[in-house]
NUBA-299238 format. One record per residue (C-alpha): x, y, z; residue in three letters. Coordinates in steps of 0.05 Angstrom, whole numbers, padded with zeros to 5 digits, always signed. Layout:
XYZALA ...
END
This chain:
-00643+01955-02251UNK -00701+01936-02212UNK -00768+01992-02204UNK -00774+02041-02149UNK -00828+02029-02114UNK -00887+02079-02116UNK -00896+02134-02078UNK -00931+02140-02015UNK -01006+02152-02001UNK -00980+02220-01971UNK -00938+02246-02042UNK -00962+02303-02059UNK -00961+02292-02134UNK -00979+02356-02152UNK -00909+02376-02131UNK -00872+02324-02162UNK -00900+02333-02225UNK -00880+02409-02224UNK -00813+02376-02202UNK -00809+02332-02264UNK -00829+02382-02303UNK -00784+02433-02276UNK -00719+02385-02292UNK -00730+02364-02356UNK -00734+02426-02373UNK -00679+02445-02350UNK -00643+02385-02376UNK -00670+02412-02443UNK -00635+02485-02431UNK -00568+02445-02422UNK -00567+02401-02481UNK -00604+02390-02539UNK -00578+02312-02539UNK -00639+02281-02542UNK -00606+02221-02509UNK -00584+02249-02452UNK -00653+02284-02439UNK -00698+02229-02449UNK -00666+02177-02411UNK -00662+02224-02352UNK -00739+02242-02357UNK -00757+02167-02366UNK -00714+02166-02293UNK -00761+02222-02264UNK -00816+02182-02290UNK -00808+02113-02251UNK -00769+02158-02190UNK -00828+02220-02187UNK -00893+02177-02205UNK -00882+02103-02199UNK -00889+02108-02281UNK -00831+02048-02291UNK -00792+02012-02342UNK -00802+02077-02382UNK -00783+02061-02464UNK -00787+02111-02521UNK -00799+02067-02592UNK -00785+02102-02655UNK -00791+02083-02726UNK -00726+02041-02751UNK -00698+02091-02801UNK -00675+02032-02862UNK -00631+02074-02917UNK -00657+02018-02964UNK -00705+01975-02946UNK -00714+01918-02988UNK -00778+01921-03027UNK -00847+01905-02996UNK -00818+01897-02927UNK -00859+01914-02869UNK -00841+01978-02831UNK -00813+01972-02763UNK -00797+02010-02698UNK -00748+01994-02637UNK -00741+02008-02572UNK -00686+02060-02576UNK -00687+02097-02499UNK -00704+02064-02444UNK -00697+02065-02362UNK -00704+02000-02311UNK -00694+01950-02379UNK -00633+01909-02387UNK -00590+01908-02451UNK -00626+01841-02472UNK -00695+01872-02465UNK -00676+01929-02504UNK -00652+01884-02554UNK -00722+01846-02560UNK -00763+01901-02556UNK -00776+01914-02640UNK -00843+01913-02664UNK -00875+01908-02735UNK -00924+01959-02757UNK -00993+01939-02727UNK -00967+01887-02681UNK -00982+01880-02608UNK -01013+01942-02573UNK -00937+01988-02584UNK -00950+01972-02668UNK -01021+01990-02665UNK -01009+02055-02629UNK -00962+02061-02688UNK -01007+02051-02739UNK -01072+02086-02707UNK -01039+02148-02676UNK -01085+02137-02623UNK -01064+02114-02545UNK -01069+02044-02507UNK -01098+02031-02442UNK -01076+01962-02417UNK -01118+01952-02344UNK -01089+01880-02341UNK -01032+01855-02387UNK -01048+01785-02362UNK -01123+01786-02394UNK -01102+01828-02458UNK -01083+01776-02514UNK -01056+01830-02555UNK -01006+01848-02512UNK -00942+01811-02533UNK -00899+01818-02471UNK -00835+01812-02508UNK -00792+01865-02484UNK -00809+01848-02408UNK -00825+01777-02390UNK -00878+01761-02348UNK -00839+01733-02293UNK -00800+01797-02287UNK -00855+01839-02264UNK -00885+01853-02196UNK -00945+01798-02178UNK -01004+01844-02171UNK -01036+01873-02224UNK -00994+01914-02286UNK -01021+01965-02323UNK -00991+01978-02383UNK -00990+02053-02422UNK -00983+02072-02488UNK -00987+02143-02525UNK -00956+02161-02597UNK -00904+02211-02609UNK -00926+02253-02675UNK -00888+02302-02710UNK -00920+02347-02765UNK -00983+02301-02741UNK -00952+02238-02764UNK -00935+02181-02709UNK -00858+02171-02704UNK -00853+02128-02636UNK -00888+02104-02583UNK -00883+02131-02507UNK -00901+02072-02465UNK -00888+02045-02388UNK -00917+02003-02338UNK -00953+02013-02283UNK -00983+01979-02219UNK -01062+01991-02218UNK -01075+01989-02149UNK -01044+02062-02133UNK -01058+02122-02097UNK -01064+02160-02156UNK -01127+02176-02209UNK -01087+02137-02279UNK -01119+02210-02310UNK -01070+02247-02281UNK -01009+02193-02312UNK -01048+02200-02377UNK -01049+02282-02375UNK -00982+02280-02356UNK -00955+02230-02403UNK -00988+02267-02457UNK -00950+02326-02442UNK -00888+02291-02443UNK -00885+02251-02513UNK -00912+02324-02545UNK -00837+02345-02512UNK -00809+02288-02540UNK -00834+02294-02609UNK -00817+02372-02607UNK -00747+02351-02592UNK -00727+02296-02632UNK -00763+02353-02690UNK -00717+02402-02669UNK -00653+02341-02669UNK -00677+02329-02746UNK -00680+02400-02769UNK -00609+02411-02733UNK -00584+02351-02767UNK -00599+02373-02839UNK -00582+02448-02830UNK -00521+02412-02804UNK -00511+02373-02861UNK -00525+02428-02919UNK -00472+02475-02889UNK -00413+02415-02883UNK -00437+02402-02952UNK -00429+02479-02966UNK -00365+02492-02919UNK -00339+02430-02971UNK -00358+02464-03036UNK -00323+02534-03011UNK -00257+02492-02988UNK -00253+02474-03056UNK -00262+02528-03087UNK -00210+02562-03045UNK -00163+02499-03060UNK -00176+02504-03134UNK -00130+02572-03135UNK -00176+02588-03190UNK -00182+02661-03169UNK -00122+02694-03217UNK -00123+02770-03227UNK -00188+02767-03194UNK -00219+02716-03244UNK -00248+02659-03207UNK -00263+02588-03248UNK -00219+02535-03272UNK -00268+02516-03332UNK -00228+02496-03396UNK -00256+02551-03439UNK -00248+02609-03381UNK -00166+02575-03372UNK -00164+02584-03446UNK -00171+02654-03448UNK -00129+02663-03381UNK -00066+02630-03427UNK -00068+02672-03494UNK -00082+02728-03442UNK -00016+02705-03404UNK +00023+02694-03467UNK +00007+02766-03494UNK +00012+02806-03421UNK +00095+02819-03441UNK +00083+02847-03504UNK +00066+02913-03520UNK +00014+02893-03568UNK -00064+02916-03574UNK -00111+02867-03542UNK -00184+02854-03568UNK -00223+02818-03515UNK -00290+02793-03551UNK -00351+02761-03516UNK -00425+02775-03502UNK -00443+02835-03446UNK -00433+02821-03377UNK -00370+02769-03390UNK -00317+02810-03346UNK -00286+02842-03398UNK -00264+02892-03348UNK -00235+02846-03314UNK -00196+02811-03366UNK -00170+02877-03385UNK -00146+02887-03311UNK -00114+02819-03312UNK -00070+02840-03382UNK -00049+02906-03343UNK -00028+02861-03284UNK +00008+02806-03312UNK +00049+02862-03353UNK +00106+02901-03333UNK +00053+02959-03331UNK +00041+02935-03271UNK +00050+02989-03226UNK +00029+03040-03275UNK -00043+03070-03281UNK -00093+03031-03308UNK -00149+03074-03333UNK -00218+03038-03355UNK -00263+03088-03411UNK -00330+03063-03426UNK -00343+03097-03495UNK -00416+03081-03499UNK -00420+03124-03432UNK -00395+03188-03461UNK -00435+03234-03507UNK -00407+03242-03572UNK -00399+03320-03555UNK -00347+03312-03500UNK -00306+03244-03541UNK -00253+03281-03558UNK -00237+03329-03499UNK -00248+03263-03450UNK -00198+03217-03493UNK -00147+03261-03515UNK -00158+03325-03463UNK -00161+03399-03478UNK -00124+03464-03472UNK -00142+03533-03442UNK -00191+03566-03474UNK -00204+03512-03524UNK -00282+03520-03509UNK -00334+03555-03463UNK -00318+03535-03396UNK -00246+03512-03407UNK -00207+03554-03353UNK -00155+03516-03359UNK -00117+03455-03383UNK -00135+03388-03369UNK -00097+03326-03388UNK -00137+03267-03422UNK -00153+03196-03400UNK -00095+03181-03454UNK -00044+03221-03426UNK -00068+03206-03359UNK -00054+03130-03376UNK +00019+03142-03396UNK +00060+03091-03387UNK +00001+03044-03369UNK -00058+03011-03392UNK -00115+03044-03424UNK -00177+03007-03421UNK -00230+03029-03484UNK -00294+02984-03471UNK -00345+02979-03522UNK -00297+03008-03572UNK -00351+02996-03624UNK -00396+03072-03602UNK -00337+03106-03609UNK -00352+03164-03665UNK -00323+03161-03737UNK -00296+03232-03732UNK -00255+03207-03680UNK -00227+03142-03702UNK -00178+03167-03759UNK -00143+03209-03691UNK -00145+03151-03647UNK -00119+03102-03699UNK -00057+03166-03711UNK -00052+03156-03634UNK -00044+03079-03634UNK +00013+03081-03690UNK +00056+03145-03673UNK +00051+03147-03605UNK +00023+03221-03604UNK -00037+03265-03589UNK -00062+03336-03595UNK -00101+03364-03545UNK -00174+03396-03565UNK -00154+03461-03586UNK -00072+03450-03583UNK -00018+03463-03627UNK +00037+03417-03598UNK +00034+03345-03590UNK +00048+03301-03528UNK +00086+03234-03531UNK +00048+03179-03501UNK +00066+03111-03481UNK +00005+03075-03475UNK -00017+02997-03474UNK -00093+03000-03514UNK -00145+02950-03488UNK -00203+02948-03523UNK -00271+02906-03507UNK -00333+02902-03562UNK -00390+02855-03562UNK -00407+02884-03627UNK -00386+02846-03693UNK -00333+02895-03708UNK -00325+02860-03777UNK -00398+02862-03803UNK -00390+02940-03769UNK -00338+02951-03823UNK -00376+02932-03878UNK -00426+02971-03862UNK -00387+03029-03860UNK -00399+03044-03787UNK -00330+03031-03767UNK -00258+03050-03803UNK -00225+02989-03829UNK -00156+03004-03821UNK -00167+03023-03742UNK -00209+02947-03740UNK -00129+02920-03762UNK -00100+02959-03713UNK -00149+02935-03659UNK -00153+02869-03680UNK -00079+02839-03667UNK -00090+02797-03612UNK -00157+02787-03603UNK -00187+02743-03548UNK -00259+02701-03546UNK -00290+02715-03476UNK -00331+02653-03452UNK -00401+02664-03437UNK -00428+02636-03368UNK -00464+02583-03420UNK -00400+02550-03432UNK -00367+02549-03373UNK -00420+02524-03316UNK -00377+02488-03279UNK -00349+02548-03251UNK -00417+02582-03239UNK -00424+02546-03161UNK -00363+02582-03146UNK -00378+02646-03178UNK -00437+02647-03145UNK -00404+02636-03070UNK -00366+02688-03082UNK -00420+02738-03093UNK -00460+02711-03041UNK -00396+02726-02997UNK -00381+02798-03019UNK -00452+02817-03017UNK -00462+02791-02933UNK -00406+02829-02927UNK -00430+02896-02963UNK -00501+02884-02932UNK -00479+02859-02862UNK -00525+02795-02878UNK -00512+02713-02859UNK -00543+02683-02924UNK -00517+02626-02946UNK -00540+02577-03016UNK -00562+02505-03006UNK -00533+02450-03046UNK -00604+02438-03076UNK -00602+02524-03095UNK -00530+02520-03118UNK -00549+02468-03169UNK -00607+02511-03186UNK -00560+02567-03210UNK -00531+02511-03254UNK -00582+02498-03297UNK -00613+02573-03312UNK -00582+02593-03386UNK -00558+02666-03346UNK -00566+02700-03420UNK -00541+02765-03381UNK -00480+02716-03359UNK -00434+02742-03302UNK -00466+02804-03285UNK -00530+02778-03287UNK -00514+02721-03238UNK -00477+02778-03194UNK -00539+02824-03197UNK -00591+02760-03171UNK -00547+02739-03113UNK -00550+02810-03088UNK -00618+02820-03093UNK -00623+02759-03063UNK -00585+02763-02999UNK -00616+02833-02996UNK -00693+02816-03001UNK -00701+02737-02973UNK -00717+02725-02906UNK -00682+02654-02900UNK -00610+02653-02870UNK -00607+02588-02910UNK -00641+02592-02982UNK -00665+02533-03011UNK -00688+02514-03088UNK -00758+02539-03078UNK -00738+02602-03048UNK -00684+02621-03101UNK -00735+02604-03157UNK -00769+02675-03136UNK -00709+02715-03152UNK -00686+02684-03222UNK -00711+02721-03287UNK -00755+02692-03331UNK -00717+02659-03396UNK -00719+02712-03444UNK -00779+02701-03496UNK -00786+02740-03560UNK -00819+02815-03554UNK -00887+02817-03582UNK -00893+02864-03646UNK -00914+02928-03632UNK -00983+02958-03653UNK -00985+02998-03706UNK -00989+03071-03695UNK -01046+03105-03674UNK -01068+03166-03723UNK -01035+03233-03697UNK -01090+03260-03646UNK -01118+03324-03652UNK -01081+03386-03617UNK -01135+03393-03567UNK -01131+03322-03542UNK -01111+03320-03467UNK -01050+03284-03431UNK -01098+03234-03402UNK -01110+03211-03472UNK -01039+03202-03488UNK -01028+03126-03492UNK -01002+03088-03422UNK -00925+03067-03416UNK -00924+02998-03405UNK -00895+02985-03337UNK -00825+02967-03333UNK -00820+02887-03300UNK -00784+02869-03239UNK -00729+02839-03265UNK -00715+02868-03338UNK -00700+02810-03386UNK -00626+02814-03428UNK -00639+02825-03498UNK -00584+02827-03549UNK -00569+02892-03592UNK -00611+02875-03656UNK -00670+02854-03612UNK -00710+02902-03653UNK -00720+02925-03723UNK -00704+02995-03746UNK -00785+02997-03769UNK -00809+02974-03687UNK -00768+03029-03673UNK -00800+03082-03706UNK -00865+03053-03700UNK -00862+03046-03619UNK -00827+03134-03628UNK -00892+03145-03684UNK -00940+03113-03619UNK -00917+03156-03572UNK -00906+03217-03609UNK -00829+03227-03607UNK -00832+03213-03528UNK -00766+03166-03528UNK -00770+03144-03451UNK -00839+03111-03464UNK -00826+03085-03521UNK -00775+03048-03490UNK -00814+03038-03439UNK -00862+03001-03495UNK -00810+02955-03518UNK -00775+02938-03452UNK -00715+02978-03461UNK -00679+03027-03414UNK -00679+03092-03449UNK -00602+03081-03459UNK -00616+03009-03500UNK -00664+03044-03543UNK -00620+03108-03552UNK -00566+03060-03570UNK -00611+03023-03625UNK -00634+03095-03656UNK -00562+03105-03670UNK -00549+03049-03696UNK -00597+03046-03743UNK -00579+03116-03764UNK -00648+03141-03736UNK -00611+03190-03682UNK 
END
């Protein structure tokens, strides 16, 4: 396509560069395709300001170059150049005056491309151009400061026009283009992590891996899921086993569902939740009168459960005063209300949960041995998170989902993040990976979180507690509050410790320091004061 010819002495080229301007920009508001949008403003260019055979060059992006190649650019939009020009117009880093724009970042003035050696005429020929005298113009495109392409064009010298106001206007123009072929990259890879995201979450979905609510299809998690199928149609006592935070719960759910207890209640009892005063009148209920307060009857979780499932977790804290009348429970099918006379038939499937060694418990004479038989007929290993990491990417899209929707929030895991989550050891295992995607998609400000930015939000691996000091000397009775010594403040994210984290002599060393105070003596050792409560009894201290 031959040039337009320049514009009259009488343009008023004020106005047409607001009119340039003004349609690119709107060019820009219609489409972000940077194709479309550059073409059409190297058009303007030659139609507006006699600014002709217009070409963008950018940097030849080579997936593999082969090694110790030079770097290259191309001509890759372009207006008033024919197909074969295009094709000729690639340049080596450095060469002719579009390479060194390339490699200095810094524009090219040509006043005469017949008296400038460097100038390689290889896209245009010679012969193709007007007679009288070409200018030639070249200014770098730079994103993040870095030169990415040239902006370049010819241009007659003898014009009504000051070549200043070109320059200020050409300036303005590759800082658009740079801005949008930015903008193209940064859609392109947000584009890409979310099909790569959108592909994870199809298969997930196609995996069916979400039975009973359980969702993996790692050999050790299927493994349970089968003796737990195998077992569901008997009427048999189930012992699921496995570090805290393994979904015990919801293993015991799955038993109740894939039974003919289906439709019955299923009623979930957390023993180490209950005080050891109220044990008896929760499990097995109460009658009228039975103690202060009791106004009337109340039915227990056991008889509440009838005909269901009863779910005991951390069967290990239940009392040994009440053992003997839960183990008569289990075998004869009957209870007696706290203060009762009569008992009540019950037909009740027992789930029990412990991530205590029941066995070493027995020994010790914490827990009765004939109950640990009757409890331990079909027991079932729970895998931790540690052994089954292949399902943690989709465990982790699914709490990312729930929590959005709990939170009303659009946060969504990068490939790079995902594989992240992988690698921590998640010594708190699935709770512990529930509890740092929701803190997550409640506290970042990214819709998309990368590595970098999940790295804030993941515990520190658990390292071992520091001894602590011995205790101070009582102080005298007239010593003030200030002088009392200073909890140590609890951390942001509370490492997982296991249950004999701590000796029975820390314990009463860290109660000695702090004068009986139990909460900061916790506090001292990096327990909750239900951890440490639950050590004192354990070690016989409480």
């Amino acid at each position: 396509m031959p040039p337009h010819s320049p514009p009259s002495p009488a343009t008023d080229w004020h106005a047409q560069e607001l009119l340039l301007m003004r349609e690119v920009m709107r060019l820009i508001g219609r489409s972000l395709a940077p194709g479309l949008v550059l073409r059409e403003m190297l058009h303007l260019m030659s139609e507006l300001l006699g600014l002709n055979r217009g070409r963008i060059v950018l940097v030849d992006d080579t997936p593999s170059p082969p090694a110790g190649a030079p770097r290259t650019a191309s001509i890759q939009h372009a207006y008033g150049l024919t197909q074969a020009e295009v094709q000729r117009g690639r340049y080596a880093w450095g060469e002719g005056i579009t390479g060194r724009v390339l490699a200095t970042g810094q524009p090219a003035i040509v006043q005469d491309i017949d008296a400038e050696p460097l100038f390689l005429a290889r896209a245009v020929e010679r012969s193709q151009l007007p007679p009288e005298t070409v200018a030639f113009i070249a200014l770098p495109i730079e994103v993040n400061n870095a030169p990415i392409g040239v902006l370049a064009c010819h241009r007659i010298r003898s014009r009504q026009r000051h070549l200043n106001d070109d320059l200020a206007v050409l300036r303005v123009l590759a800082t658009l283009v740079g801005q949008l072929l930015q903008l193209e990259a940064l859609v392109a890879e947000q584009t890409r992590q979310l099909e790569a995201r959108n592909a994870v979450l199809a298969n997930a979905l196609n995996t069916k891996s979400a039975r009973y609510g359980l969702i993996g299809s790692s050999p050790p998690l299927l493994q349970a899921l089968s003796e737990l199928e195998r077992v569901s149609q008997t009427q048999a006592t189930v012992l699921l086993l496995g570090q805290s935070g393994t979904g015990k719960e919801l293993f015991a759910r799955a038993v109740h569902l894939a039974s003919g207890r289906r439709d019955r209640p299923f009623i979930k009892v957390n023993c180490s939740a209950i005080p050891d005063a109220l044990f008896e009148s929760e499990l097995f209920g109460y009658e009228k009168g039975a103690f202060t307060g009791a106004s009337t009857a109340r039915a227990g979780w056991f008889e509440q459960a009838d005909s269901g499932t009863i779910f005991l977790d951390e069967i290990g804290e239940l009392p040994l005063a009440l053992q003997s009348k839960l183990l008569r429970t289990l075998q004869e099918g009957t209870l007696v209300r706290l203060g009762g006379q009569r008992e009540v038939k019950v037909n009740v499937r027992l789930v029990a949960a412990t991530h205590r060694d029941l066995a070493a418990d027995v020994e010790a004479g914490r827990f009765r041995q004939d109950l640990y038989y009757r409890l331990h007929v079909i027991p079932i290993h729970l895998p931790s998170l540690a052994e089954r990491r292949e399902d943690i990417r989709a465990l982790a899209l699914h709490f990312v989902s729930r929590a959005n929707q709990a939170h009303q929030r659009n946060v969504n895991l990068s490939p790079d993040a995902l594989a992240r989550l992988e690698e921590h050891p998640w010594p708190g295992n699935i709770r512990e990976l529930g509890n740092v995607i929701e803190r997550l998609v409640l506290l970042t400000n990214d819709t998309l979180v990368a590595r970098a930015e999940l790295d804030r939000f993941l515990p520190a691996v658990s390292a071992p507690l520091p001894l602590p000091s011995p205790p101070a000397p009582p102080p005298p009775a007239t010593t003030s509050a200030a002088a009392q010594p200073a909890a140590t403040p609890a951390p942001l994210v509370r490492d997982y410790a296991p249950a004999q984290s701590h000796s029975v002599s820390e314990l009463q060393a860290a109660l000695a320091g702090h004068h009986g105070n139990q909460s900061r003596a916790a506090q001292s050792l990096g327990l909750t004061l239900r951890q440490f409560s639950y050590r004192l009894r354990k070690a016989g201290l409480k």
